[in-house]
N, C-alpha and C positions, 0 to 999 in steps of 0.2 A: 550269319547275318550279311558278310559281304559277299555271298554268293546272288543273296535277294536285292541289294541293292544294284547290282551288274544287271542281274535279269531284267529287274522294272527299269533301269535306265535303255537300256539295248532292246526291249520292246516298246518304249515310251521314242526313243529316235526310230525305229521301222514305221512306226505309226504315220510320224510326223513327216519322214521322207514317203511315207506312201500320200497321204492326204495334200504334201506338195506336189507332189507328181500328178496327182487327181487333178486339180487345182487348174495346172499349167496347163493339162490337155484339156481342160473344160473353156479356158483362157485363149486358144488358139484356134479353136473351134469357134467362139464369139467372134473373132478376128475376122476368119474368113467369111461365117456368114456377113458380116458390117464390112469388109472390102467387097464382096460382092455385091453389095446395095448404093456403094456410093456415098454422097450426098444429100439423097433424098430420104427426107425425113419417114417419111408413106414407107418407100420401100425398104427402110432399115426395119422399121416396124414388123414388116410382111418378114423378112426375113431370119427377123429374132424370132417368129414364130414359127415359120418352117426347120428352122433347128431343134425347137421342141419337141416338132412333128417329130423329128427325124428320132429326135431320145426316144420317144415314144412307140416308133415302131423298131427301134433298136437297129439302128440303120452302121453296119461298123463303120470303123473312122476310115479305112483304106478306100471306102465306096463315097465318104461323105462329100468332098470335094465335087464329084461329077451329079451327084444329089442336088447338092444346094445350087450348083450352076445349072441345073432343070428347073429348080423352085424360080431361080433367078429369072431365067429364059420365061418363066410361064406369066413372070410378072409381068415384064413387057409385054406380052401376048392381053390381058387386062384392058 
């Protein structure tokens, strides 16, 4: 019995430090799209939805930054 309760605690904390760490990069990813927008309300908008895009086309995080500052760029371009 005390091996089972070690187990389900020690899979129940991986969980919980995996789903934080999800969390935090999903969290700093919102960041930069919304420091890249600014102020404006239009373009914060535009924004939270090109990072969507970007979930969606599966764009990695090491690319994202120079991404979202094309989305950004194409805004003003509008």
């Amino acid at each position: 019995m005390d091996y089972f309760i070690i187990f389900v605690t020690t899979v129940a904390g991986l969980y919980f430090h995996w789903w934080l760490y999800m969390r935090i990069k999903r969290w700093m990813d919102r960041d930069l799209a919304l420091s890249l927008a600014g102020k404006d309300e239009e373009k914060r908008t535009f924004m939270l939805e090109q990072l969507a895009h970007a979930r969606l086309q599966k764009i990695k995080r090491r690319d994202l930054p120079q991404w979202l500052e094309a989305a950004a760029a194409g805004y003003l371009a509008r």
